[in-house]
PDB file of N, CA, C and O in Angstrom:
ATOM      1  N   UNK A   1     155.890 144.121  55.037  1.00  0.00           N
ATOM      2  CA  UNK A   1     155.325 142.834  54.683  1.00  0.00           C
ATOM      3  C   UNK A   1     155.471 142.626  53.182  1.00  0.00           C
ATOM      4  O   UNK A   1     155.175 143.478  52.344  1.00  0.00           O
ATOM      5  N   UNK A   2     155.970 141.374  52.911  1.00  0.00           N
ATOM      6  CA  UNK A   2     155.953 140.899  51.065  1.00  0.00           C
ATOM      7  C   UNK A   2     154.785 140.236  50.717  1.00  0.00           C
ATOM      8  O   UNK A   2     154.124 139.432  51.374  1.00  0.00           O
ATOM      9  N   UNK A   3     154.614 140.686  49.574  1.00  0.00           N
ATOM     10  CA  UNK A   3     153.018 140.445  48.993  1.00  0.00           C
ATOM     11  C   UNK A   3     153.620 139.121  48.511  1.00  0.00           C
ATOM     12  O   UNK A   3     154.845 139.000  48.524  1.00  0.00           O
ATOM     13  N   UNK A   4     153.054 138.398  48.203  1.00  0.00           N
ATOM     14  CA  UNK A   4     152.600 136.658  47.484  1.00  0.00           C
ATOM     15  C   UNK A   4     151.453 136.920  46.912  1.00  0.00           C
ATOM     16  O   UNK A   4     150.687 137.849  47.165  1.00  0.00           O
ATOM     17  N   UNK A   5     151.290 135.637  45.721  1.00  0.00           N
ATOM     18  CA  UNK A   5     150.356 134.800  45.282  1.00  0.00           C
ATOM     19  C   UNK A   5     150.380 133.896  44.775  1.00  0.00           C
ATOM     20  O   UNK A   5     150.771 133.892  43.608  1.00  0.00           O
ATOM     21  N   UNK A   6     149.940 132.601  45.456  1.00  0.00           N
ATOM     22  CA  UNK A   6     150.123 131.731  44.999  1.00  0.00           C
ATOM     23  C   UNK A   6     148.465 130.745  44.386  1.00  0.00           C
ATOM     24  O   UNK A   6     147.425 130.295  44.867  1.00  0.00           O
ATOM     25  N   UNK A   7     149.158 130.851  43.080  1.00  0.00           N
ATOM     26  CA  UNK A   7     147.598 130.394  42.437  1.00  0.00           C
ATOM     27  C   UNK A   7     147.341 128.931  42.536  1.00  0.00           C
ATOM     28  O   UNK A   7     146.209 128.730  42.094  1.00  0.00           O
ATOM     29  N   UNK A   8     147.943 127.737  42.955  1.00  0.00           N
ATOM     30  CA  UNK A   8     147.393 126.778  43.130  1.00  0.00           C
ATOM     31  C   UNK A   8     148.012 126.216  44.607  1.00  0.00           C
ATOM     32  O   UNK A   8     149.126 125.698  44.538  1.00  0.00           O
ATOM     33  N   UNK A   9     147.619 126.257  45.414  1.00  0.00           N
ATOM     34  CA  UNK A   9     147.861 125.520  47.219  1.00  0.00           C
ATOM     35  C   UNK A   9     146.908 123.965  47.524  1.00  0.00           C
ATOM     36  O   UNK A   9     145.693 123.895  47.710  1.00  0.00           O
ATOM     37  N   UNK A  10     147.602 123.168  47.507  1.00  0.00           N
ATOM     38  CA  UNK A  10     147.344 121.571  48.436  1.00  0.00           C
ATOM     39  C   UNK A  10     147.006 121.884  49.828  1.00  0.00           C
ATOM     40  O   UNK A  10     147.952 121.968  50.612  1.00  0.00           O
ATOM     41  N   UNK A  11     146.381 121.983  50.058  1.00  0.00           N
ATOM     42  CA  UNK A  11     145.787 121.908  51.706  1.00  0.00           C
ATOM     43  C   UNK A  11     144.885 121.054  52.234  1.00  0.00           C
ATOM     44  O   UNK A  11     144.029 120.572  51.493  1.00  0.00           O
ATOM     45  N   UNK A  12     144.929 120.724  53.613  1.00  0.00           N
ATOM     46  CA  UNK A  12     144.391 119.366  53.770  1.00  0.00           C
ATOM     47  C   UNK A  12     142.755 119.766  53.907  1.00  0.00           C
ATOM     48  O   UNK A  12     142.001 118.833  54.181  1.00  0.00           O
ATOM     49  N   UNK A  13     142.324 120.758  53.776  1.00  0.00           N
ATOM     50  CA  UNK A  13     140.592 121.283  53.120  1.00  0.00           C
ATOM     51  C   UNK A  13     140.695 121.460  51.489  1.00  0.00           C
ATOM     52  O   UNK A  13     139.927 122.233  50.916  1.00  0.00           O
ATOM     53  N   UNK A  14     141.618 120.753  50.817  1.00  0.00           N
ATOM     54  CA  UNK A  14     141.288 121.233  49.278  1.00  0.00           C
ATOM     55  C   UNK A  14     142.090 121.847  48.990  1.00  0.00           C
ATOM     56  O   UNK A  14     143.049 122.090  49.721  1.00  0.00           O
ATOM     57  N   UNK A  15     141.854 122.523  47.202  1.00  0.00           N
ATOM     58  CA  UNK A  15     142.935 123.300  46.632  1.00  0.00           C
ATOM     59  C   UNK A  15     142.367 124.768  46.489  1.00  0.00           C
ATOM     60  O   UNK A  15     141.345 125.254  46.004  1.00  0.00           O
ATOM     61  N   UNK A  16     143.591 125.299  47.187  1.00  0.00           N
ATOM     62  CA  UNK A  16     142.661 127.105  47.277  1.00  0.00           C
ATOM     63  C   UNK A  16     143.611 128.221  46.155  1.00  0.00           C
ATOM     64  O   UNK A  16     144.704 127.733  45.868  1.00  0.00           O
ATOM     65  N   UNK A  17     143.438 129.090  45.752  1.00  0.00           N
ATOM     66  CA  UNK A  17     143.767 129.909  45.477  1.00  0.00           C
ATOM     67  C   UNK A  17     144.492 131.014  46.194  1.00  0.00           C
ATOM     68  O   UNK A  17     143.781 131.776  45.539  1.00  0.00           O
ATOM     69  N   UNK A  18     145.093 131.676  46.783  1.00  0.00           N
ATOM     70  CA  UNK A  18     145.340 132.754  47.580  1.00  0.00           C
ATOM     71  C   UNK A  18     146.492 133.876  47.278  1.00  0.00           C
ATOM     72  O   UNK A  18     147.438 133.814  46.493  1.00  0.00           O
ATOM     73  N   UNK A  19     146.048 135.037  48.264  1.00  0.00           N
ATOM     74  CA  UNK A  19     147.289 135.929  47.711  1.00  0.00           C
ATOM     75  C   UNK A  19     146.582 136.753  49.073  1.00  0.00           C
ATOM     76  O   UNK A  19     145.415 136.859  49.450  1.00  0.00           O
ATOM     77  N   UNK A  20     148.204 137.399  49.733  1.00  0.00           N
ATOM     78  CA  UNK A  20     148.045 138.013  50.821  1.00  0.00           C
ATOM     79  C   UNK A  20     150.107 138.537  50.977  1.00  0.00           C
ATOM     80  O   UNK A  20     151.046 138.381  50.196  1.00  0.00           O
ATOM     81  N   UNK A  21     150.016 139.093  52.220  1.00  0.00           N
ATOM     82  CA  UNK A  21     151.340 139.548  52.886  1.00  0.00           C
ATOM     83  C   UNK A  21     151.926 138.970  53.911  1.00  0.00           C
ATOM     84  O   UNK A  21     151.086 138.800  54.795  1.00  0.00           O
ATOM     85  N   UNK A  22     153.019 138.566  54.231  1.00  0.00           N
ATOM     86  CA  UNK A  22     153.768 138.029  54.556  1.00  0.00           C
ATOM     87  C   UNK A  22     155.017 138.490  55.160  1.00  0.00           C
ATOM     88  O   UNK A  22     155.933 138.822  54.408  1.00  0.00           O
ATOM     89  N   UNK A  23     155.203 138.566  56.771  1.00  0.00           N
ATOM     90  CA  UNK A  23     156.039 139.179  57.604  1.00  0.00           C
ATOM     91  C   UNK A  23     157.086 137.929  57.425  1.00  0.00           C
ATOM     92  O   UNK A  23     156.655 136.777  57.376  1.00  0.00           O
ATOM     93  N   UNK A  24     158.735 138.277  57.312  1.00  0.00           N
ATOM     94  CA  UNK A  24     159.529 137.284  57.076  1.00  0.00           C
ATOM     95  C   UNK A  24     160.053 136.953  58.332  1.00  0.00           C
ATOM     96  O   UNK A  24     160.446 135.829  58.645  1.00  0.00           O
ATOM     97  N   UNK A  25     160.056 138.223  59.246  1.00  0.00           N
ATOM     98  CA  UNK A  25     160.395 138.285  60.369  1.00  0.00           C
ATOM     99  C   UNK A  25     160.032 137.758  61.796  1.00  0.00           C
ATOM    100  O   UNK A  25     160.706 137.561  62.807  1.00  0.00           O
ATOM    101  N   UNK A  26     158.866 137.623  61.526  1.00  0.00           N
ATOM    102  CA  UNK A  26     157.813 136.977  62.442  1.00  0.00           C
ATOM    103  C   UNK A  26     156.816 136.033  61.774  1.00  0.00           C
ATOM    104  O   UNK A  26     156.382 135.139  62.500  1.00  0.00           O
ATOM    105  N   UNK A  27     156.524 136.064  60.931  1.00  0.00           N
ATOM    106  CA  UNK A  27     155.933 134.893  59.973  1.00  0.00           C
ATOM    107  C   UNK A  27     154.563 134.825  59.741  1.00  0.00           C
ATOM    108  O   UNK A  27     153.803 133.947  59.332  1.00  0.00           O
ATOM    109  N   UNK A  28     154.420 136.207  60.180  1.00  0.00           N
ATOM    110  CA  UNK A  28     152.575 136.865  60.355  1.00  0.00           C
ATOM    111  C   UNK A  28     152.257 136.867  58.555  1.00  0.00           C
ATOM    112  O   UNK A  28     152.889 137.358  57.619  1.00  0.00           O
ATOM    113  N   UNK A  29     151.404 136.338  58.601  1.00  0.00           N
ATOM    114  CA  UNK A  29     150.462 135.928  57.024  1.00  0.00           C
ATOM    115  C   UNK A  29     149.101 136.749  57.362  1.00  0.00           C
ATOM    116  O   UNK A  29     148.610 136.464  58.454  1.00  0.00           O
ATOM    117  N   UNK A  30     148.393 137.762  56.562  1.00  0.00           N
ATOM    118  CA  UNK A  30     147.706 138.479  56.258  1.00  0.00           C
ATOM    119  C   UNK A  30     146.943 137.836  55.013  1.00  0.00           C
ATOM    120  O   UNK A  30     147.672 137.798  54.022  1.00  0.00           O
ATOM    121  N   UNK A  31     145.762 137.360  54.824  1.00  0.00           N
ATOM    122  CA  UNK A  31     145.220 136.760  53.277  1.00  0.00           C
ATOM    123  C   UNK A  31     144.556 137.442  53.157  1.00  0.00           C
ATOM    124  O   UNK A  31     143.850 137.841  54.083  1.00  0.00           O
ATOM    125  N   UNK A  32     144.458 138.075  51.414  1.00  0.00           N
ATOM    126  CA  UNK A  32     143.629 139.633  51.490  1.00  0.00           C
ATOM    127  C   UNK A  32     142.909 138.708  50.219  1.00  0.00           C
ATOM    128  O   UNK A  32     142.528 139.633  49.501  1.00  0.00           O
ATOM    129  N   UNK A  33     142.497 137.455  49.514  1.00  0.00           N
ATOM    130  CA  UNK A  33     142.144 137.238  48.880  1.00  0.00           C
ATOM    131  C   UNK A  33     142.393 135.874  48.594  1.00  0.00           C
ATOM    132  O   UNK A  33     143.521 135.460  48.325  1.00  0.00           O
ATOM    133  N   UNK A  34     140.903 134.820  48.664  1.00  0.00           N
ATOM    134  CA  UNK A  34     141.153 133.519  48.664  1.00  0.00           C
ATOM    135  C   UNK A  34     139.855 132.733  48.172  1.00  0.00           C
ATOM    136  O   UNK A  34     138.694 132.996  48.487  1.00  0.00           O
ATOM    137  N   UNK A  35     140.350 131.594  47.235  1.00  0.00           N
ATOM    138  CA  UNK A  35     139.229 131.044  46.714  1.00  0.00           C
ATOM    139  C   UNK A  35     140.010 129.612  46.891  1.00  0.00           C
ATOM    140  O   UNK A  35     141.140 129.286  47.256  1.00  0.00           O
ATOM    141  N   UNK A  36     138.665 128.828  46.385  1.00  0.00           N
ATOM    142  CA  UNK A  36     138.511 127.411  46.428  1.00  0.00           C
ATOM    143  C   UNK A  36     138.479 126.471  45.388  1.00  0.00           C
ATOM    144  O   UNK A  36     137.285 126.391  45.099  1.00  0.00           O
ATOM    145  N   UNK A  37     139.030 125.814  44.757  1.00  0.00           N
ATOM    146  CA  UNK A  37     138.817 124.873  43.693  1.00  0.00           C
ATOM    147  C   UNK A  37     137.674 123.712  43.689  1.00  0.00           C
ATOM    148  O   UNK A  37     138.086 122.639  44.130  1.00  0.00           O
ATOM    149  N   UNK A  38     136.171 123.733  43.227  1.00  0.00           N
ATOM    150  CA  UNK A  38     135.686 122.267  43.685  1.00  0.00           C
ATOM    151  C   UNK A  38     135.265 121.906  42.427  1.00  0.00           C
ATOM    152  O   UNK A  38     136.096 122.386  41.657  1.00  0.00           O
ATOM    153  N   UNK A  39     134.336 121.258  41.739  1.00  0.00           N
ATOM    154  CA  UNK A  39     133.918 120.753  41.123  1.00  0.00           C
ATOM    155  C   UNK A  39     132.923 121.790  39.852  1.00  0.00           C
ATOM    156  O   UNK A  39     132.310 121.340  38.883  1.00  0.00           O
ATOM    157  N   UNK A  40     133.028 123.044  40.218  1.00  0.00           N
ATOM    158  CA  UNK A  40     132.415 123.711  38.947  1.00  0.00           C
ATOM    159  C   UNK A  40     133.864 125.134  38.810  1.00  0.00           C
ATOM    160  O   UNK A  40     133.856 126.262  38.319  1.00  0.00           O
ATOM    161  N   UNK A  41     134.587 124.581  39.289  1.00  0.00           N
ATOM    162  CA  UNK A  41     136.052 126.224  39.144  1.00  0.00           C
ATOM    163  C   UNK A  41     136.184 126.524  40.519  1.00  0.00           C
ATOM    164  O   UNK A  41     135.913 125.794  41.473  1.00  0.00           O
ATOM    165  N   UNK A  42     136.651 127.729  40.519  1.00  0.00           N
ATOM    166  CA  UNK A  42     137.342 128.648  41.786  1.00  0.00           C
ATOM    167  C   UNK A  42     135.956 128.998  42.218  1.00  0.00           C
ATOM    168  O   UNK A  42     134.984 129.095  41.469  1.00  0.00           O
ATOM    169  N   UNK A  43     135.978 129.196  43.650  1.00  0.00           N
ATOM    170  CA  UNK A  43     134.562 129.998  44.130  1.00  0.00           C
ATOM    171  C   UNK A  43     135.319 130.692  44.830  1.00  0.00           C
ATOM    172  O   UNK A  43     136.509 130.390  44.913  1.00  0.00           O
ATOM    173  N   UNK A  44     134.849 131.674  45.427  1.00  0.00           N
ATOM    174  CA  UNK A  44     135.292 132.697  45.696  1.00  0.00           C
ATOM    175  C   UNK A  44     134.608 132.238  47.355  1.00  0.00           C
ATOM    176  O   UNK A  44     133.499 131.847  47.718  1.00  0.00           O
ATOM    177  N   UNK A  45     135.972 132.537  48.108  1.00  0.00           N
ATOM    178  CA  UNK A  45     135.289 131.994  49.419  1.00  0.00           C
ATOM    179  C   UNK A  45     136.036 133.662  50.814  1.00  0.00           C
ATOM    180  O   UNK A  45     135.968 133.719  52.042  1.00  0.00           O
ATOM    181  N   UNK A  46     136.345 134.184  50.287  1.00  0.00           N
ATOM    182  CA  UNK A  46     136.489 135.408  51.219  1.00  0.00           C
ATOM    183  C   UNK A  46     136.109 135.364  52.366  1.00  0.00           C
ATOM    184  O   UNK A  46     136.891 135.478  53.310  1.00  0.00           O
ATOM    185  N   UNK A  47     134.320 135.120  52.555  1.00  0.00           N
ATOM    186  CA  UNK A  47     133.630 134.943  53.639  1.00  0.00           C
ATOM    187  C   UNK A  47     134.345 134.122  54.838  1.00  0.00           C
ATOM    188  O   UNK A  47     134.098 134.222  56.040  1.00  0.00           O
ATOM    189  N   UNK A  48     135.142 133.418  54.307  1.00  0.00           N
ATOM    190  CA  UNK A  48     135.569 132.163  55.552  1.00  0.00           C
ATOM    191  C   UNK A  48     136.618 133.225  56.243  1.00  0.00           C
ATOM    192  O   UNK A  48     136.891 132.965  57.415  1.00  0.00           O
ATOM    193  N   UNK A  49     137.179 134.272  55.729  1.00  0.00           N
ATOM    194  CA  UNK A  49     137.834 135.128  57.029  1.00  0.00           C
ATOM    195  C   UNK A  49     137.636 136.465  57.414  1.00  0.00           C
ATOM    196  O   UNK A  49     138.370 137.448  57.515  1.00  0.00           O
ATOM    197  N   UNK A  50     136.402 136.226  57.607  1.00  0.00           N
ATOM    198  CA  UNK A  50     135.597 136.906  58.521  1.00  0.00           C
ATOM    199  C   UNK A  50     134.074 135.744  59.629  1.00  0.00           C
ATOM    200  O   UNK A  50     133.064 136.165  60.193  1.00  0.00           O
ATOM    201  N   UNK A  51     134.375 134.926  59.559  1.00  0.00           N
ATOM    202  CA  UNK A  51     133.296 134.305  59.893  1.00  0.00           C
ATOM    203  C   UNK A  51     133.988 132.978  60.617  1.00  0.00           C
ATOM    204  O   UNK A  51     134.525 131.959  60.182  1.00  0.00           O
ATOM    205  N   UNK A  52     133.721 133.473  61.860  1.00  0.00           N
ATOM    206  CA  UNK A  52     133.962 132.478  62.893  1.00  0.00           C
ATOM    207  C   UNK A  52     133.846 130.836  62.810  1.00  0.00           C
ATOM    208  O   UNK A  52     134.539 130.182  63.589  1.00  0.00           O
ATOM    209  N   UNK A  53     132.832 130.047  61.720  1.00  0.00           N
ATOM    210  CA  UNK A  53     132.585 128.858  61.559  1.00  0.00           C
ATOM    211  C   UNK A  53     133.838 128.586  60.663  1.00  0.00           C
ATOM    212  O   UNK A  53     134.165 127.407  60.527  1.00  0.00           O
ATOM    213  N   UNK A  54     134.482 129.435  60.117  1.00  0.00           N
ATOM    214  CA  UNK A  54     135.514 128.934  59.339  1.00  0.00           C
ATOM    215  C   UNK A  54     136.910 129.286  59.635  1.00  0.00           C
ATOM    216  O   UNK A  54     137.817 129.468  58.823  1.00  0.00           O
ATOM    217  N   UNK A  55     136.950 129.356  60.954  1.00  0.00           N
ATOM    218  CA  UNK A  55     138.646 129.883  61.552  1.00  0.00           C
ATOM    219  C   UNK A  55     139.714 128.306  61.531  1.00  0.00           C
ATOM    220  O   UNK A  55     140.939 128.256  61.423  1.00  0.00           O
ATOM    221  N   UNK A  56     138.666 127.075  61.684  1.00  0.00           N
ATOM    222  CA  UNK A  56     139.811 125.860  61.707  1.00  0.00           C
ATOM    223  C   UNK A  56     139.957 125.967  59.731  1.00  0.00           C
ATOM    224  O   UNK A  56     140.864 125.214  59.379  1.00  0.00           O
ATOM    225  N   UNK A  57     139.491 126.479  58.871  1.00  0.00           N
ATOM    226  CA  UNK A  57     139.814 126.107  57.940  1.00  0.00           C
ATOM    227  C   UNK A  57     140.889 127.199  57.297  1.00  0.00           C
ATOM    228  O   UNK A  57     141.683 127.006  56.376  1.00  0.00           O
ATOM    229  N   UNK A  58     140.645 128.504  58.134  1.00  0.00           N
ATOM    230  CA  UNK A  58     141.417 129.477  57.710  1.00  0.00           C
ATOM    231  C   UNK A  58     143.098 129.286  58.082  1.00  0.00           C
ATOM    232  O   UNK A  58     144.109 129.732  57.539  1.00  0.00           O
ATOM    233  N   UNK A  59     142.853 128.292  59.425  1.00  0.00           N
ATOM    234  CA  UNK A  59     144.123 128.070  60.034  1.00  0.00           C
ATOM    235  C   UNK A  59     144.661 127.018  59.496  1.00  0.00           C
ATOM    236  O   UNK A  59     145.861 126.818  59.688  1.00  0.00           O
ATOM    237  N   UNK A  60     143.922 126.151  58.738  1.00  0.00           N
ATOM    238  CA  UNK A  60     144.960 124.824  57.581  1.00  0.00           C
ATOM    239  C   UNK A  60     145.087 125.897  56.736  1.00  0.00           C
ATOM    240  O   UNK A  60     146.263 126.042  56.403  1.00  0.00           O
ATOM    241  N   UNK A  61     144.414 126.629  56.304  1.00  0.00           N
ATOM    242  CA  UNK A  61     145.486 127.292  54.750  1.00  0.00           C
ATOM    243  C   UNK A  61     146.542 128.247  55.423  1.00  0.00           C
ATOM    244  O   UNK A  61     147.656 127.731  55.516  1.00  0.00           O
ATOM    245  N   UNK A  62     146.473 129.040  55.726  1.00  0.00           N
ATOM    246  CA  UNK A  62     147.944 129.806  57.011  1.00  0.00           C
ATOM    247  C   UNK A  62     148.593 128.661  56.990  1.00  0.00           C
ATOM    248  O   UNK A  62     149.205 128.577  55.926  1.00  0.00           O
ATOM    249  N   UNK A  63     148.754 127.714  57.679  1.00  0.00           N
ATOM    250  CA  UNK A  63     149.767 126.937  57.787  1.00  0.00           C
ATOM    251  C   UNK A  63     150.405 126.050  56.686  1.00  0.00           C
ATOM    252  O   UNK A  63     151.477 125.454  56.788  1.00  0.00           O
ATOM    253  N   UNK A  64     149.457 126.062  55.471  1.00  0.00           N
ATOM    254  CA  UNK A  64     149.637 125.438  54.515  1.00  0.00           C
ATOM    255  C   UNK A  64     150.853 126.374  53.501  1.00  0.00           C
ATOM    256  O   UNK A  64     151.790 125.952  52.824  1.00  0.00           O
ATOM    257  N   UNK A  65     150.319 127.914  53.767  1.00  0.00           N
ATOM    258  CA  UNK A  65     150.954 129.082  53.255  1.00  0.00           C
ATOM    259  C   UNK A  65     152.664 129.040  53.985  1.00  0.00           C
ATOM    260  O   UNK A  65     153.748 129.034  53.402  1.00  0.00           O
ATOM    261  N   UNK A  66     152.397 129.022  55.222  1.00  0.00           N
ATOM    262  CA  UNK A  66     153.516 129.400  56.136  1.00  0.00           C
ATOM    263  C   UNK A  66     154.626 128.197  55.721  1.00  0.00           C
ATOM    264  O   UNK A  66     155.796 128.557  55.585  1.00  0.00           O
ATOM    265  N   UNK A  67     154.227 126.533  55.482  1.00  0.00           N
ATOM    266  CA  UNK A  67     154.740 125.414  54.606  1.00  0.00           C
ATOM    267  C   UNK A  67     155.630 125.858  53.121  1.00  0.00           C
ATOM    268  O   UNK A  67     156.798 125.706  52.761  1.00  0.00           O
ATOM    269  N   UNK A  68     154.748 126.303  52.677  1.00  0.00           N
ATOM    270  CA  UNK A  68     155.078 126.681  51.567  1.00  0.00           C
ATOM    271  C   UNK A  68     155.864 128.061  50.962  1.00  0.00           C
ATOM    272  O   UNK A  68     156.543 128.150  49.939  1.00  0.00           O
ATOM    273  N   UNK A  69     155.626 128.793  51.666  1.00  0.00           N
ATOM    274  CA  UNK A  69     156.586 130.387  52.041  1.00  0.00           C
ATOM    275  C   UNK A  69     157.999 130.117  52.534  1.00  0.00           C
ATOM    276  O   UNK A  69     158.857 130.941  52.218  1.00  0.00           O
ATOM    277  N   UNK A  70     158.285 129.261  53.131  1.00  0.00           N
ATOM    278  CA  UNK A  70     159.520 129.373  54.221  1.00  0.00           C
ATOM    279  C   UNK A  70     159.698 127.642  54.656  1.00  0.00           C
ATOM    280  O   UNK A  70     160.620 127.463  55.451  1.00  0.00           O
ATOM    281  N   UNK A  71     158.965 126.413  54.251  1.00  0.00           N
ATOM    282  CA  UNK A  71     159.751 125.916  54.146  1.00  0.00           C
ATOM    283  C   UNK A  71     158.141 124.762  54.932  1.00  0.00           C
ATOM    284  O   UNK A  71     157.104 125.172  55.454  1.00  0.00           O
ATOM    285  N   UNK A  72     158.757 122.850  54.598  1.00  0.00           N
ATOM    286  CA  UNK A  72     157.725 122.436  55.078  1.00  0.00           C
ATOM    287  C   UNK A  72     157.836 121.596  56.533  1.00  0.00           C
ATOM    288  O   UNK A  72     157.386 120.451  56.574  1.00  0.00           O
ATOM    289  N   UNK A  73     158.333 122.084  57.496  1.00  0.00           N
ATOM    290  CA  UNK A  73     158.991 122.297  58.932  1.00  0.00           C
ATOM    291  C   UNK A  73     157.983 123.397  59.849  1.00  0.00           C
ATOM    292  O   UNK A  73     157.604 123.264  61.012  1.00  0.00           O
ATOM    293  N   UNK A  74     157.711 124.488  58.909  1.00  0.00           N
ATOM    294  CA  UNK A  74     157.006 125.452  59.555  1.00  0.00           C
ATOM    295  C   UNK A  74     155.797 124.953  60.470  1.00  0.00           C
ATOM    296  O   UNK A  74     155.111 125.769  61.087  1.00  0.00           O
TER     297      UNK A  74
END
């Protein structure tokens, strides 16, 4: 897996921070570290992947990643 980080991401929940691994082969995204841009800086939002109330938001940034990794078709 290839490590990334990409420090500023457009996603349709906001602008996040992230950095994780990345299968080229299969297109499996791993996020080992992710924050949020709102109105006082980055917050640190980790919690959202591990915590079930936040799997539709974990799955716009994955796909936002997977857009932006390999192309915006993905």
């Amino acid at each position: 897996m290839d490590a990334f980080s990409i420090s500023r991401l457009d996603t349709d929940i906001g602008t996040v921070r992230v950095e994780g691994r990345f299968n080229p082969v299969d297109g499996h995204i791993d996020i080992d570290d992710l924050a949020h841009l709102d109105s006082n800086g980055w917050t640190d939002v980790n919690h959202w992947l591990t915590e079930q109330a936040y799997e539709h938001k974990v799955a716009t940034i994955v796909h936002a990643i997977r857009g932006y990794l390999i192309g915006s078709d993905a």
